[in-house]
PDB file of N, H, CA, C and O in Angstrom:
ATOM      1  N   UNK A   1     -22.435 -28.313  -2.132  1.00  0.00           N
ATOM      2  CA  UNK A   1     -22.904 -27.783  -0.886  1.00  0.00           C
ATOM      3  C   UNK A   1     -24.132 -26.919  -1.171  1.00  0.00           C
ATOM      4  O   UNK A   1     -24.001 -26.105  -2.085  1.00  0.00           O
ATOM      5  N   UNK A   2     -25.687 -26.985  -0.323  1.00  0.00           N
ATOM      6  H   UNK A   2     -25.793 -27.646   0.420  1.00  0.00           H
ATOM      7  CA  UNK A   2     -26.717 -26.162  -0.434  1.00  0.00           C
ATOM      8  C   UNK A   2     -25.956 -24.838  -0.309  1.00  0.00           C
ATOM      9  O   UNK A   2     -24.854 -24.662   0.210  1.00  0.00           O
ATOM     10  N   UNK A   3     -26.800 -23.904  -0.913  1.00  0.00           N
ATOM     11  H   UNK A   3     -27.695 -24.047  -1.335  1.00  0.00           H
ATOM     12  CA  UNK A   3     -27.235 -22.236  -0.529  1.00  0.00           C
ATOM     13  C   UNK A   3     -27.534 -22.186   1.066  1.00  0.00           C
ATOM     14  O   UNK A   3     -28.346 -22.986   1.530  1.00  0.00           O
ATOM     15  N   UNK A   4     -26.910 -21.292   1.867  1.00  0.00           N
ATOM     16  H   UNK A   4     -26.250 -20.642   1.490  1.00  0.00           H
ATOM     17  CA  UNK A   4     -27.109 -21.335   2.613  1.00  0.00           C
ATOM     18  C   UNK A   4     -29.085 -20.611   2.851  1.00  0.00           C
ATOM     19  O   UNK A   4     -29.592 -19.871   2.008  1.00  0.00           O
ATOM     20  N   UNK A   5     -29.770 -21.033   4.031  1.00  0.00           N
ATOM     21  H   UNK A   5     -29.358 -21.634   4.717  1.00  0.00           H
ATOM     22  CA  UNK A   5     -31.137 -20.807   3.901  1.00  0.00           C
ATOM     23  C   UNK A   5     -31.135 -18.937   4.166  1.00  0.00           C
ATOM     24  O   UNK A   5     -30.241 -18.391   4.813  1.00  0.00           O
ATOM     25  N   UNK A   6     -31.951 -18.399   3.721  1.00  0.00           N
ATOM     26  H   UNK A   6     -32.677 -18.843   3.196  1.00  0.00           H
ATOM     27  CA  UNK A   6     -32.114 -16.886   3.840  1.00  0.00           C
ATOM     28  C   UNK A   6     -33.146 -16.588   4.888  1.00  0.00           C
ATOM     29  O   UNK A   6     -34.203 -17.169   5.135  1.00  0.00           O
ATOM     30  N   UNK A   7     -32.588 -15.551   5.438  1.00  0.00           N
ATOM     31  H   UNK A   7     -31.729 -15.079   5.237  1.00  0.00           H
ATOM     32  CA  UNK A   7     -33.965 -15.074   6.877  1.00  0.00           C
ATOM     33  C   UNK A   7     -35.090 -14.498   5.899  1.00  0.00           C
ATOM     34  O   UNK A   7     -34.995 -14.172   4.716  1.00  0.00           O
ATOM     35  N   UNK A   8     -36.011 -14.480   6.626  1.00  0.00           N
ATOM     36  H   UNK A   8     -36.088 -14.745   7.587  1.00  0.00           H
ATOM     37  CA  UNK A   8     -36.901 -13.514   6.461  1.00  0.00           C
ATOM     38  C   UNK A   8     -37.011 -12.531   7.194  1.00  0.00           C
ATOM     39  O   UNK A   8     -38.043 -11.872   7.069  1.00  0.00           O
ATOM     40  N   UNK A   9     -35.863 -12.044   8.331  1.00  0.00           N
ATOM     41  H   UNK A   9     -35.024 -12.579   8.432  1.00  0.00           H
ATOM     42  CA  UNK A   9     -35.987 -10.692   8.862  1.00  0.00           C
ATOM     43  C   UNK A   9     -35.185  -9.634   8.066  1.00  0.00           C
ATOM     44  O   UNK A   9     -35.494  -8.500   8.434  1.00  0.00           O
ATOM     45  N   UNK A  10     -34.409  -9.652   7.253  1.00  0.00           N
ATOM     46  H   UNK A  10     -34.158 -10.573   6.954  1.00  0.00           H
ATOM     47  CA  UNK A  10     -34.180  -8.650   6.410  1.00  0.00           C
ATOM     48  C   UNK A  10     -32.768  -8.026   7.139  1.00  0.00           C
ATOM     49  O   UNK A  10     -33.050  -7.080   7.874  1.00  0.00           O
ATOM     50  N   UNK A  11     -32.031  -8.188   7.118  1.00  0.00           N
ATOM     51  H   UNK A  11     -31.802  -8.957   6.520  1.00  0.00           H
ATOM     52  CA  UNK A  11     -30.785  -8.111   7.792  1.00  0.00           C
ATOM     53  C   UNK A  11     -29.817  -9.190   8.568  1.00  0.00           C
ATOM     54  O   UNK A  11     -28.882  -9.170   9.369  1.00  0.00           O
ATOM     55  N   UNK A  12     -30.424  -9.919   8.013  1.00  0.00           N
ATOM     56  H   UNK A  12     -31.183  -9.934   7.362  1.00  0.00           H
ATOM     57  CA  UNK A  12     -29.445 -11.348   9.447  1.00  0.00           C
ATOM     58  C   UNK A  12     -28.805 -11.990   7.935  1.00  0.00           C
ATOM     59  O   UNK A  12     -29.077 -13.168   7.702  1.00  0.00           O
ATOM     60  N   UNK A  13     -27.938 -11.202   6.887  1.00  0.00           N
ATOM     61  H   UNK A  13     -27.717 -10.245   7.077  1.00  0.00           H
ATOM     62  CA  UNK A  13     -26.848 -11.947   6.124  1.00  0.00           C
ATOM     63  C   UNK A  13     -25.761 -11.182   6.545  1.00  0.00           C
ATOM     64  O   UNK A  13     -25.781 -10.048   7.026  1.00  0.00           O
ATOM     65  N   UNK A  14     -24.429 -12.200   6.227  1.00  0.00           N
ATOM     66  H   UNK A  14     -24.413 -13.121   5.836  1.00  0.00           H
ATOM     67  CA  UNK A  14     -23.140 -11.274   5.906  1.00  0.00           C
ATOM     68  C   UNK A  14     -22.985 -10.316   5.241  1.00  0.00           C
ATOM     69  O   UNK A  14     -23.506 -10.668   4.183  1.00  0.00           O
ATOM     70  N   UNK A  15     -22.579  -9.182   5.079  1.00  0.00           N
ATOM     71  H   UNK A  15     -22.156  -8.896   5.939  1.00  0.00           H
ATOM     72  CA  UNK A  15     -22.199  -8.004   4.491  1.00  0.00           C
ATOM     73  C   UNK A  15     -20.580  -7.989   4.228  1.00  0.00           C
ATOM     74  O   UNK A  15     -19.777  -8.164   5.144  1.00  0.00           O
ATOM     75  N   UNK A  16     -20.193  -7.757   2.852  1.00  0.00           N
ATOM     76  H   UNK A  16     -20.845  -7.616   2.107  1.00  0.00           H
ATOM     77  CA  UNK A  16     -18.663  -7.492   2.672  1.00  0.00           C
ATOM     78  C   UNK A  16     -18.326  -5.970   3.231  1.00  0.00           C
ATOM     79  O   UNK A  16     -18.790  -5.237   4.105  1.00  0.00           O
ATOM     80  N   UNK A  17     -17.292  -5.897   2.278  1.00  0.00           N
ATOM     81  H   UNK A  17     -16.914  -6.493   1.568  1.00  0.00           H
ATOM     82  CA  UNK A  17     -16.654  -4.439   2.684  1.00  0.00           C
ATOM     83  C   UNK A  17     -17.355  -3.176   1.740  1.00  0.00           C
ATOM     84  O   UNK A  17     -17.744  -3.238   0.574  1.00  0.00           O
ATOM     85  N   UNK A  18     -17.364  -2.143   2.584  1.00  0.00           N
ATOM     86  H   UNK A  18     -17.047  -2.094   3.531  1.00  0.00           H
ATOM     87  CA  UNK A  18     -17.897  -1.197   1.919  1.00  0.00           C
ATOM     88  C   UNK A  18     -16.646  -0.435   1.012  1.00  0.00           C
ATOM     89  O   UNK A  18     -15.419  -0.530   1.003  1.00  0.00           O
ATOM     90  N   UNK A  19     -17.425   0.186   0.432  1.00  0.00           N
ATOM     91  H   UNK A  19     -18.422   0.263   0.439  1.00  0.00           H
ATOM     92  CA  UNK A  19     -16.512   0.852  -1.367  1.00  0.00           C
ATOM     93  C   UNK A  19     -15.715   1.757  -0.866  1.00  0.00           C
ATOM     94  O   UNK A  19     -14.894   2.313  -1.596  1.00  0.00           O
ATOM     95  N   UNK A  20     -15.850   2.141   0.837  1.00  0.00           N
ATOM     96  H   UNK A  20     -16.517   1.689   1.430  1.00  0.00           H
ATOM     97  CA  UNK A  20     -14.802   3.295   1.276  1.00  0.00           C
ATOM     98  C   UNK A  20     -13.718   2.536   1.668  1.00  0.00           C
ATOM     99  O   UNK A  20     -12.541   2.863   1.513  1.00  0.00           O
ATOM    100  N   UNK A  21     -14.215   1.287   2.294  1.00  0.00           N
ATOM    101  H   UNK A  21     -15.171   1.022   2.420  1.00  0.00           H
ATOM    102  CA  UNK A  21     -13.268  -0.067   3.454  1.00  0.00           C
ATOM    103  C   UNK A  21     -12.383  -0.384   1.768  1.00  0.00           C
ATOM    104  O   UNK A  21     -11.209  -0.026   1.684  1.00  0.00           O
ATOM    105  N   UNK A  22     -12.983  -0.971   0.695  1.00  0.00           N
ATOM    106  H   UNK A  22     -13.937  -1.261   0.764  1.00  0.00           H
ATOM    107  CA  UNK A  22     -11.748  -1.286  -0.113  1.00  0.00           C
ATOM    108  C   UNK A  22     -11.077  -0.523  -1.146  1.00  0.00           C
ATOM    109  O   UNK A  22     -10.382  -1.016  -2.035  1.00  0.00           O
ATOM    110  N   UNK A  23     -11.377   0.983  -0.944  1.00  0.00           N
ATOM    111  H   UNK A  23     -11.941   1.384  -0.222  1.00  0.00           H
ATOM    112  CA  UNK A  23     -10.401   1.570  -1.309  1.00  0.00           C
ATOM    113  C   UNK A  23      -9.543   2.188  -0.269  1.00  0.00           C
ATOM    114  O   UNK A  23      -8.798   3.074  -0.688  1.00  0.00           O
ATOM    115  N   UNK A  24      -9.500   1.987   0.666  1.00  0.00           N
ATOM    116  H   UNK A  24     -10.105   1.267   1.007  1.00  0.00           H
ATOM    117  CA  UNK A  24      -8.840   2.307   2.180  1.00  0.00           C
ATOM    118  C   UNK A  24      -7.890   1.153   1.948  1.00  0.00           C
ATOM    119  O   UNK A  24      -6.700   1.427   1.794  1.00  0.00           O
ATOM    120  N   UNK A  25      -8.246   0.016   1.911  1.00  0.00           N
ATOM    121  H   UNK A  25      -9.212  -0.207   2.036  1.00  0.00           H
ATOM    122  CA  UNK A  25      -7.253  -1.158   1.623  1.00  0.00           C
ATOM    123  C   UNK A  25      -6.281  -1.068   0.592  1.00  0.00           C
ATOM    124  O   UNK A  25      -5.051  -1.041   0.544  1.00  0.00           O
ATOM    125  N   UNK A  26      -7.348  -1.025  -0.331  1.00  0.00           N
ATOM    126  H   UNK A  26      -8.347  -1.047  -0.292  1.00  0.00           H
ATOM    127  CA  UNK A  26      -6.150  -0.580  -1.857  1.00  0.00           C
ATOM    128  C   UNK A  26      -5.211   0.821  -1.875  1.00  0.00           C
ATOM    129  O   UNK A  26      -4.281   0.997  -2.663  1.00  0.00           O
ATOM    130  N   UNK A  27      -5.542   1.553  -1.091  1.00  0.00           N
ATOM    131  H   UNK A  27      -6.298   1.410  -0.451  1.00  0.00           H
ATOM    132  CA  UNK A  27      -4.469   2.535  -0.743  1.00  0.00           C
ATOM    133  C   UNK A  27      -3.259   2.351  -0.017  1.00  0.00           C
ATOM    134  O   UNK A  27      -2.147   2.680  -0.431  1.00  0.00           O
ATOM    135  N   UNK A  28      -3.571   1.679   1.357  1.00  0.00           N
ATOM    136  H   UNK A  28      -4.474   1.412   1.694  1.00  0.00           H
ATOM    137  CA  UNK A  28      -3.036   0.794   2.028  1.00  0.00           C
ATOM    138  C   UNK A  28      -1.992  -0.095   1.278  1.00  0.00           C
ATOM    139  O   UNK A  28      -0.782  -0.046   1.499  1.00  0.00           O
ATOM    140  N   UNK A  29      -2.397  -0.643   0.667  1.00  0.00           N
ATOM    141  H   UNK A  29      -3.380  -0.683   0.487  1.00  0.00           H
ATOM    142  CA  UNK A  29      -1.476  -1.984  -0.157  1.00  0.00           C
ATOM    143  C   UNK A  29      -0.654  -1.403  -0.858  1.00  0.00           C
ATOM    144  O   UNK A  29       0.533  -1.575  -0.584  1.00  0.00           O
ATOM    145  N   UNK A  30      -1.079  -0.395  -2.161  1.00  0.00           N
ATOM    146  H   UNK A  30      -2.044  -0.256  -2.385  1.00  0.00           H
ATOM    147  CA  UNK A  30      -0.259   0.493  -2.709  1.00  0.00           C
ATOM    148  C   UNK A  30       0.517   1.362  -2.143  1.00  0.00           C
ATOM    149  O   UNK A  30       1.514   1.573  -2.833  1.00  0.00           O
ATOM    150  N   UNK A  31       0.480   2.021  -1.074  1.00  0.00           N
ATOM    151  H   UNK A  31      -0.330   1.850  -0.514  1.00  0.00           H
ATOM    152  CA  UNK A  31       1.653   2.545  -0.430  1.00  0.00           C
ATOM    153  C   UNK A  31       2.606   1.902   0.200  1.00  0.00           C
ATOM    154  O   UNK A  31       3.752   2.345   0.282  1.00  0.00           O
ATOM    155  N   UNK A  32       2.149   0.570   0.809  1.00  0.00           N
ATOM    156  H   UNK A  32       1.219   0.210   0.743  1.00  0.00           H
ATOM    157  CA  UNK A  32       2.857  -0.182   1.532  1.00  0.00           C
ATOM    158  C   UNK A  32       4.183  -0.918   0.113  1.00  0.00           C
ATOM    159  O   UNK A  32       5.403  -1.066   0.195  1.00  0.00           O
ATOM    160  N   UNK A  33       3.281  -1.194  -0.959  1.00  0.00           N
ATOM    161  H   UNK A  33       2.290  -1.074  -1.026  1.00  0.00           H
ATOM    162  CA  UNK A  33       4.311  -1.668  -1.850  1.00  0.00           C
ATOM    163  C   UNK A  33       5.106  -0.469  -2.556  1.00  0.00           C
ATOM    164  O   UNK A  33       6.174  -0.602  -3.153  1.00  0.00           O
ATOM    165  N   UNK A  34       4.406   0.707  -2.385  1.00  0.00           N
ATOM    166  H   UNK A  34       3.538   0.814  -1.900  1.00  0.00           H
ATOM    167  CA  UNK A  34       5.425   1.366  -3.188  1.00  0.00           C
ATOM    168  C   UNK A  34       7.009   2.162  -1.795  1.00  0.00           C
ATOM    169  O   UNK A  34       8.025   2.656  -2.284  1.00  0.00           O
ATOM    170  N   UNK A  35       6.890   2.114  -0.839  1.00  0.00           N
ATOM    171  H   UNK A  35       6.065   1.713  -0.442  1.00  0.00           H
ATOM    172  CA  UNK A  35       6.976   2.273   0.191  1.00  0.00           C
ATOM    173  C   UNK A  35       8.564   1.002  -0.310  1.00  0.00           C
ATOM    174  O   UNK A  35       9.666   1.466  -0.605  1.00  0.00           O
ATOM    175  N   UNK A  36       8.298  -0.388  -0.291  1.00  0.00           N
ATOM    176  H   UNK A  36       7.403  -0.765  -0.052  1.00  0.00           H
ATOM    177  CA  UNK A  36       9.306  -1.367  -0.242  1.00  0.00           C
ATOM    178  C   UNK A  36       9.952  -1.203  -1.431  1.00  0.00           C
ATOM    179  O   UNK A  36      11.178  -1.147  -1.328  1.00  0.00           O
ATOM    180  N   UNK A  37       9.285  -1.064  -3.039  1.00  0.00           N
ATOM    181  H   UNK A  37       8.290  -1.109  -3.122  1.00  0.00           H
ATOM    182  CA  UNK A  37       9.914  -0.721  -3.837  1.00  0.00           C
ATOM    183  C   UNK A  37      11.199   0.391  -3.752  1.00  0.00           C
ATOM    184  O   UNK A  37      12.388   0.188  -4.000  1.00  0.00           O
ATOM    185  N   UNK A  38      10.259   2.126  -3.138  1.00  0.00           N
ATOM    186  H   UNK A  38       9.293   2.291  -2.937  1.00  0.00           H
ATOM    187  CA  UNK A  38      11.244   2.988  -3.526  1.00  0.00           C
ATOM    188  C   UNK A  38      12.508   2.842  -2.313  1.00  0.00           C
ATOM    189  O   UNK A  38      13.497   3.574  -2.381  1.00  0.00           O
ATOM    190  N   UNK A  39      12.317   1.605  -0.983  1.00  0.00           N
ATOM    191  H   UNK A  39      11.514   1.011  -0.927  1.00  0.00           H
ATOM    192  CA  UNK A  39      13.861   1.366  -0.454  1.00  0.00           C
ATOM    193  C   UNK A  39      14.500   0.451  -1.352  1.00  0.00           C
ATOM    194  O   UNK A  39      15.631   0.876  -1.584  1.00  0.00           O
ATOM    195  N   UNK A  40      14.311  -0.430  -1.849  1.00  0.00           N
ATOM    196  H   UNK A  40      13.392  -0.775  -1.660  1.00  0.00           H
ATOM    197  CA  UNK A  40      14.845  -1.255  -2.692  1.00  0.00           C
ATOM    198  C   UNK A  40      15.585  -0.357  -3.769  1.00  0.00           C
ATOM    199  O   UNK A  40      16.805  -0.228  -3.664  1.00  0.00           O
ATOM    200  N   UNK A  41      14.799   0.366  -4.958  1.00  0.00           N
ATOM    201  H   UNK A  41      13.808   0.261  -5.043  1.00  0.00           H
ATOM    202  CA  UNK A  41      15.372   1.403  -5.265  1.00  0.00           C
ATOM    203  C   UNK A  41      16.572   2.324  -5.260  1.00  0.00           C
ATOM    204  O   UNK A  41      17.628   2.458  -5.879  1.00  0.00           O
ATOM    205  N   UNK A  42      15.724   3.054  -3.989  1.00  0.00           N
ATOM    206  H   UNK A  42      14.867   2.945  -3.487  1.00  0.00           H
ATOM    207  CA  UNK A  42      17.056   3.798  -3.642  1.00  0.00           C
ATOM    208  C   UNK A  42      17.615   3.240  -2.810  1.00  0.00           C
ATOM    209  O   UNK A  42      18.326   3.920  -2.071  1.00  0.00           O
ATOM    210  N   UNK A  43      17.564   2.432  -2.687  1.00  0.00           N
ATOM    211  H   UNK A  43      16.985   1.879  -3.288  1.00  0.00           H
ATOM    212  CA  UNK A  43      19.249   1.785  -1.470  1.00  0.00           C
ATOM    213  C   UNK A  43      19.811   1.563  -3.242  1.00  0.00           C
ATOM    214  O   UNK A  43      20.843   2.233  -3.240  1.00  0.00           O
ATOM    215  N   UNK A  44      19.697   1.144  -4.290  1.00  0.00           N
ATOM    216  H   UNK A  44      18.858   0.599  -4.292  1.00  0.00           H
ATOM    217  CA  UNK A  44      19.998   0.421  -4.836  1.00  0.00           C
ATOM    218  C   UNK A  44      21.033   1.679  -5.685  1.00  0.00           C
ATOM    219  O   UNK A  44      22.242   1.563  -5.888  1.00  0.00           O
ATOM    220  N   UNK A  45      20.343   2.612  -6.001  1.00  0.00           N
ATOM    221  H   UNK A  45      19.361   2.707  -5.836  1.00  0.00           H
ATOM    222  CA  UNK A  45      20.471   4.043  -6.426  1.00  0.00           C
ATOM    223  C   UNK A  45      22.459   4.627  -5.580  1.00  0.00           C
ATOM    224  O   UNK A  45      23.544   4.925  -6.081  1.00  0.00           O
ATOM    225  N   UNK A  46      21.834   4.485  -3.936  1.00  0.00           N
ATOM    226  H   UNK A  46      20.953   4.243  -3.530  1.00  0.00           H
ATOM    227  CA  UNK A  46      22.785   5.219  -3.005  1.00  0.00           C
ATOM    228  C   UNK A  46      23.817   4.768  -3.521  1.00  0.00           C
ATOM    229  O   UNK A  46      24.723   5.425  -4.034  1.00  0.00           O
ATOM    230  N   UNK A  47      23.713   3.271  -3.380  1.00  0.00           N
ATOM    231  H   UNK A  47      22.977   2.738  -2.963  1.00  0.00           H
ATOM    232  CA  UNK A  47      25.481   2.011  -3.159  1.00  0.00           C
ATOM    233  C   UNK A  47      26.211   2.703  -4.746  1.00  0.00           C
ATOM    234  O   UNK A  47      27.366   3.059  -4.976  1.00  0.00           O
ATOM    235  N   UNK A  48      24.955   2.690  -5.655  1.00  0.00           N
ATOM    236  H   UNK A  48      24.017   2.401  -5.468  1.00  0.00           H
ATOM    237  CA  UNK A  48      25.494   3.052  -7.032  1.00  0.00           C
ATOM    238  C   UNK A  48      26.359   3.878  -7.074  1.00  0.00           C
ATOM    239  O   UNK A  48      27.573   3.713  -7.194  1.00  0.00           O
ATOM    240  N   UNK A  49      25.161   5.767  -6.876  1.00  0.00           N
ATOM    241  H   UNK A  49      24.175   5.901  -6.779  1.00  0.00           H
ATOM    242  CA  UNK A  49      25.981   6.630  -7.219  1.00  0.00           C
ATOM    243  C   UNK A  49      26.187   7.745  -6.239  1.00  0.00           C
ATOM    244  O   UNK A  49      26.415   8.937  -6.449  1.00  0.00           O
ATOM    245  N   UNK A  50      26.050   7.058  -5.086  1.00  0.00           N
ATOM    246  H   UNK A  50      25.865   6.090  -4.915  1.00  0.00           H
ATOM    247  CA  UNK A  50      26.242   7.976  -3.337  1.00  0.00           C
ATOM    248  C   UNK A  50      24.882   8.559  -3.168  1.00  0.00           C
ATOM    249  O   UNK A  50      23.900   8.463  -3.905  1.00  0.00           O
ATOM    250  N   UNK A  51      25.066   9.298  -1.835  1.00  0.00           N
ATOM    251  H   UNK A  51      25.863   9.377  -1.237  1.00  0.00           H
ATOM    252  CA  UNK A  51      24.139   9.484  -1.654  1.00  0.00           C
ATOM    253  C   UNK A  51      23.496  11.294  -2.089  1.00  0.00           C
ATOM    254  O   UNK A  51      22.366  11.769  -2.206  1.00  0.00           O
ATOM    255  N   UNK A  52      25.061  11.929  -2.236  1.00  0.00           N
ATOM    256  H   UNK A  52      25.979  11.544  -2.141  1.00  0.00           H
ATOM    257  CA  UNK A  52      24.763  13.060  -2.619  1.00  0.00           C
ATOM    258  C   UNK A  52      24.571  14.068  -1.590  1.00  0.00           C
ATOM    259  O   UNK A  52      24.439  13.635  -0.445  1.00  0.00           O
ATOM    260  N   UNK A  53      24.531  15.270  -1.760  1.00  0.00           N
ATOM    261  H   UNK A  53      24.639  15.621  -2.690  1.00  0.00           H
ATOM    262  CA  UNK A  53      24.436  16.358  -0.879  1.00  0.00           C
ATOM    263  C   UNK A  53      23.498  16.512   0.362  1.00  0.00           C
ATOM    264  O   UNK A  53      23.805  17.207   1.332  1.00  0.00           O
ATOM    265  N   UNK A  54      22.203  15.733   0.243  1.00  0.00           N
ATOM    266  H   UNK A  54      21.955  15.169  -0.544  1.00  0.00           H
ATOM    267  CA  UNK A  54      21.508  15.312   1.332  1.00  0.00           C
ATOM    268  C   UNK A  54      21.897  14.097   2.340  1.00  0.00           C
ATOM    269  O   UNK A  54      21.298  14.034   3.413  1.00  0.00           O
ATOM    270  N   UNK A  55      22.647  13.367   2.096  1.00  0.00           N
ATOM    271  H   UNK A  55      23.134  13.419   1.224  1.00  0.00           H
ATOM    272  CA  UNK A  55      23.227  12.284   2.895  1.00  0.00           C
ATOM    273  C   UNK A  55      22.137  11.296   2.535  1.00  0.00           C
ATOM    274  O   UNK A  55      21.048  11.463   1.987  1.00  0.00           O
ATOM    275  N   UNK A  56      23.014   9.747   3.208  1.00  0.00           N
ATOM    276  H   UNK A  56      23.899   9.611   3.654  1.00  0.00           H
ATOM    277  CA  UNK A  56      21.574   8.771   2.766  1.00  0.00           C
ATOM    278  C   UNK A  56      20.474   8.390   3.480  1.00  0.00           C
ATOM    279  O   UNK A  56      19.891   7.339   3.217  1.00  0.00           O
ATOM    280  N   UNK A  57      20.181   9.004   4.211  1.00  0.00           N
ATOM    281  H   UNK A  57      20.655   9.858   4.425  1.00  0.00           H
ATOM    282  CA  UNK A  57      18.993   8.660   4.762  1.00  0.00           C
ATOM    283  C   UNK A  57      17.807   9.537   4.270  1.00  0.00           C
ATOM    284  O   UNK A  57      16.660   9.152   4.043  1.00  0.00           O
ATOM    285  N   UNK A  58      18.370  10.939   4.136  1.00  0.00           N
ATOM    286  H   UNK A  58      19.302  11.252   4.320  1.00  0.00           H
ATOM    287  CA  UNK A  58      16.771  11.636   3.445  1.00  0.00           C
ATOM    288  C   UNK A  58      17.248  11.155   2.317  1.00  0.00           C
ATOM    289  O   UNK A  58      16.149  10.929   1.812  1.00  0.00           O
ATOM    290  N   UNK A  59      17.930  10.847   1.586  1.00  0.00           N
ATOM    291  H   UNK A  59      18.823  11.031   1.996  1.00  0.00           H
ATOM    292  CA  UNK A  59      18.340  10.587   0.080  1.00  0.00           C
ATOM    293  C   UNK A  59      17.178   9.596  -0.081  1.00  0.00           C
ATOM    294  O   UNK A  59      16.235   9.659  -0.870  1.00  0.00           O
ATOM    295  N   UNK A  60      17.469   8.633   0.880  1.00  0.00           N
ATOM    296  H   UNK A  60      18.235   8.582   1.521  1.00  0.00           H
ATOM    297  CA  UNK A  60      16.562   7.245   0.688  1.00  0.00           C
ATOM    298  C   UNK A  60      15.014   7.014   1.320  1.00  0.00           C
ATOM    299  O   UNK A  60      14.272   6.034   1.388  1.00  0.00           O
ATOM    300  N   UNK A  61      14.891   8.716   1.837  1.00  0.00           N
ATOM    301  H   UNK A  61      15.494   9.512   1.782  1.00  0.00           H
ATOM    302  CA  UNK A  61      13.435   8.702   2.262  1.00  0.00           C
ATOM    303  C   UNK A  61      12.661   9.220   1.379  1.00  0.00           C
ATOM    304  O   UNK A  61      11.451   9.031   1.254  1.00  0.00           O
ATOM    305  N   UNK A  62      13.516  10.039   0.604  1.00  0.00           N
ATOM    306  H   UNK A  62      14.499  10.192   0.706  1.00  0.00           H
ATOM    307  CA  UNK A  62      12.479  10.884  -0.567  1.00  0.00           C
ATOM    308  C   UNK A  62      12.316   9.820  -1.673  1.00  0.00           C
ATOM    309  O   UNK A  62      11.308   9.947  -2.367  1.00  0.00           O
ATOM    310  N   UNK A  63      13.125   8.815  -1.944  1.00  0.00           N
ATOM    311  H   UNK A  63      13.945   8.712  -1.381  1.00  0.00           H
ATOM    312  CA  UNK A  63      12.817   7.964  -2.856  1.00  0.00           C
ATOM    313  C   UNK A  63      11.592   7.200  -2.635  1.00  0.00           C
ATOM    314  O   UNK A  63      10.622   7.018  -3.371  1.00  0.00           O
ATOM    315  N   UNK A  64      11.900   6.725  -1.250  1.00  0.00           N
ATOM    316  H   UNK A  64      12.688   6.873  -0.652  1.00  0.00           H
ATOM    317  CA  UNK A  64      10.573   5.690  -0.494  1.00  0.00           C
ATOM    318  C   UNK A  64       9.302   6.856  -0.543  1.00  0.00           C
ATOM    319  O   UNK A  64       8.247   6.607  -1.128  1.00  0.00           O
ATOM    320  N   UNK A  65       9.538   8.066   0.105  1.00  0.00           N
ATOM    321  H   UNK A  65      10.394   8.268   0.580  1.00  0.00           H
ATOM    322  CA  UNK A  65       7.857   8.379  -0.084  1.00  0.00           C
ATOM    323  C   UNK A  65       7.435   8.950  -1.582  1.00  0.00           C
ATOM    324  O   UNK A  65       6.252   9.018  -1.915  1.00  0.00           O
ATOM    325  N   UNK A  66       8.553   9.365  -2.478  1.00  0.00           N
ATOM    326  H   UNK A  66       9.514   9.310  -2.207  1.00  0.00           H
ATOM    327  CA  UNK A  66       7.862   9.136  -4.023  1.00  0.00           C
ATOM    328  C   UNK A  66       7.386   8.416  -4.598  1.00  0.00           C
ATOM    329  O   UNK A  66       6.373   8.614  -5.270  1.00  0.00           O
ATOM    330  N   UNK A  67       8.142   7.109  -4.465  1.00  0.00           N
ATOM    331  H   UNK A  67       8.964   6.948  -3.919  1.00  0.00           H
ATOM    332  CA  UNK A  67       7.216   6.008  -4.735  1.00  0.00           C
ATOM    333  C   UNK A  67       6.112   5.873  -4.131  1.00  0.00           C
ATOM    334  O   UNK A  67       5.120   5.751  -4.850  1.00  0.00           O
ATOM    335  N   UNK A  68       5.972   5.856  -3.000  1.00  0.00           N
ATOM    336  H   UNK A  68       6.778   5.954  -2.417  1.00  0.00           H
ATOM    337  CA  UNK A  68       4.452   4.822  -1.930  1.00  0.00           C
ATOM    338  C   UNK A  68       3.646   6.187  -2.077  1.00  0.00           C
ATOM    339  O   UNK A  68       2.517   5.972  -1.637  1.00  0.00           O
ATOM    340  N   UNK A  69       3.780   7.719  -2.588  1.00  0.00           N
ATOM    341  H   UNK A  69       4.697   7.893  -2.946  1.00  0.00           H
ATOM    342  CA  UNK A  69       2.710   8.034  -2.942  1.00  0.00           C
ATOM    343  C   UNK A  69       2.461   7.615  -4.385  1.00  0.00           C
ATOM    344  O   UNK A  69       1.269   7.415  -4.623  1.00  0.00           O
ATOM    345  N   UNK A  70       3.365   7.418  -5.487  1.00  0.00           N
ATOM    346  H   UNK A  70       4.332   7.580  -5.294  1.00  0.00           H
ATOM    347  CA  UNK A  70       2.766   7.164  -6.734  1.00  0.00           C
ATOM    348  C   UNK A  70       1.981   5.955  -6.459  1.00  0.00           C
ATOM    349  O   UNK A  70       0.781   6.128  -6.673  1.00  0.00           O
ATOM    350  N   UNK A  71       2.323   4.702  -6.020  1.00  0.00           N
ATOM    351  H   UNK A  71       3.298   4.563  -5.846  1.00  0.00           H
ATOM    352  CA  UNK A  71       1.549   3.662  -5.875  1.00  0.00           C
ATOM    353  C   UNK A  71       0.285   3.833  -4.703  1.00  0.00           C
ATOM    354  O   UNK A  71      -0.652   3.047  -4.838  1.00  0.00           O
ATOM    355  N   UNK A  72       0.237   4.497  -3.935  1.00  0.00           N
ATOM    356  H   UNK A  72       0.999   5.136  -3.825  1.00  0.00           H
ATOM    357  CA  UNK A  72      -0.455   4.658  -3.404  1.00  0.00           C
ATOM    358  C   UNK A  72      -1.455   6.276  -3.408  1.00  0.00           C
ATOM    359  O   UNK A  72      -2.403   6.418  -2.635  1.00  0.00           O
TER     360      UNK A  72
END
């Protein structure tokens, strides 16, 4: 397939993402996965060895946002 032809007005190409747009993404992605990890985790953690003096739901929220900030 040709190159596509180039203007000569100096602005009429596509532009990707800017260096703020893909680390906004990559933050994004990394929290979102660390986010699924630390429920996986700690659900996995709770069933094990309870949930402990906080009950399981903050039990299993502090896991999820430790993780999705380390990854993110």
């Amino acid at each position: 397939m040709p190159p596509m032809p180039s203007t000569s007005q100096g602005g009429g190409g596509m532009r990707g993402p800017s260096t703020f747009d893909k680390w906004k993404m990559g933050a994004m992605l990394g929290g979102s996965v660390g986010l699924i990890m630390g429920f996986i985790f700690g659900g996995f953690n709770i069933m094990r060895y309870g949930a402990g003096p906080n009950g399981p739901m903050r039990t299993l929220g502090q896991y999820m946002l430790g993780s999705g900030a380390t990854f993110g």
